[in-house]
C-alpha positions in Angstrom: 12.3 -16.1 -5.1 10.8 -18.5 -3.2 6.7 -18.0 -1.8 7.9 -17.2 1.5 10.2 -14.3 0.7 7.5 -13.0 -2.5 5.0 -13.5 0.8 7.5 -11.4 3.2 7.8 -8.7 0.0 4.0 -8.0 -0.4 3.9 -7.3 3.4 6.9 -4.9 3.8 5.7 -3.0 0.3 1.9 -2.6 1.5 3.5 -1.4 4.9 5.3 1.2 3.3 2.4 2.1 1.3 0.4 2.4 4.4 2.7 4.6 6.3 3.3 6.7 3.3 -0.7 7.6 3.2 -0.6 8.1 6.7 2.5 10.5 6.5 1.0 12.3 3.7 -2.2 13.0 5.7 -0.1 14.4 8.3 1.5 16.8 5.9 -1.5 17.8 4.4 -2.9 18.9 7.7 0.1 21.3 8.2 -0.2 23.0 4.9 2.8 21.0 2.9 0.8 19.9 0.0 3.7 19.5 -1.6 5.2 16.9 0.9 1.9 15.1 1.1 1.5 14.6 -2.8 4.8 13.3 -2.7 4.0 10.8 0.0 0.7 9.6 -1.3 3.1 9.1 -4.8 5.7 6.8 -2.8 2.8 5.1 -1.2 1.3 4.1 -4.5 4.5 3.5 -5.9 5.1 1.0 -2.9 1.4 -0.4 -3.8 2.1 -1.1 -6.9 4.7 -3.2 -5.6 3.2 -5.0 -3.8 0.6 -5.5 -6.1 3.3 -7.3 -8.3 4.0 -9.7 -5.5 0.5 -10.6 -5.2 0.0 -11.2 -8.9 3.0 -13.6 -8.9 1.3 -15.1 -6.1 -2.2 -15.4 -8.4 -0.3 -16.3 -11.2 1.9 -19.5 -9.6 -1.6 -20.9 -8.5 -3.3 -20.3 -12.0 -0.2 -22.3 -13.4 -1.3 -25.3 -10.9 1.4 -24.7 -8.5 -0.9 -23.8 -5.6 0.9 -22.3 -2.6 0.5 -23.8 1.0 -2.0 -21.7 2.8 0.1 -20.0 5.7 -0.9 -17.5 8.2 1.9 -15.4 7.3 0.2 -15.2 3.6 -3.3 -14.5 5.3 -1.3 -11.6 7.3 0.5 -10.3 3.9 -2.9 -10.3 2.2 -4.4 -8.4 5.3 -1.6 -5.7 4.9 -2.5 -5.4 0.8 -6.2 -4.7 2.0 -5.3 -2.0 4.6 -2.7 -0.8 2.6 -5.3 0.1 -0.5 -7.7 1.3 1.9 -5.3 3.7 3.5 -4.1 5.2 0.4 -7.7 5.7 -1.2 -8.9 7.2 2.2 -5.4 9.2 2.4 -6.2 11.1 -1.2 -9.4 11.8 0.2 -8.0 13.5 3.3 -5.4 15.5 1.2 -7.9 16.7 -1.1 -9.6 17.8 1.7 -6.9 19.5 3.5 -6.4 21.5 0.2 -10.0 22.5 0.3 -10.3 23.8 3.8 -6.6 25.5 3.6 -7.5 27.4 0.0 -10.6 28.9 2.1 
């Protein structure tokens, strides 16, 4: 796979991770817990992903083969950060969703 389509791979995993978290907020806030711990499951699933695409990214550079800085890889990178900080923030909201509908 060449860096432009392992570049085009991290984005469209860390999107789907992001709009997993975000779904799975929305379920929680309706009651389906069940829904919302599958979502935030698919979202890290989807992370994790992505997180492979990054590391081949890491690991062509550490070999010497350093990859053209593109915009498109600074935007790919940008959707890994917000992806992660989605899901972390989206457990958080679950957890609380649980906590407020138990009471």
């Amino acid at each position: 796979m060449d860096m432009e389509q392992v570049t085009m791979q991290l984005i469209v995993n860390s999107g789907d991770a992001k709009s997993k978290a975000i779904e799975a907020i929305d379920s929680a806030k309706s009651g389906d817990f069940g829904g919302a711990d599958a979502l935030l499951k698919e979202a890290g699933e989807a992370l994790s992903k992505a997180h492979g695409y990054q590391t081949d990214i890491i690991q062509e550079e550490a070999g010497g083969n350093v990859p053209q800085m593109t915009i498109l890889m600074a935007h790919a990178q940008d959707h890994l950060m917000n992806a992660i900080t989605v899901l972390d923030l989206s457990r958080e909201f679950v957890d609380l969703y649980k906590k407020i509908f138990t009471k």
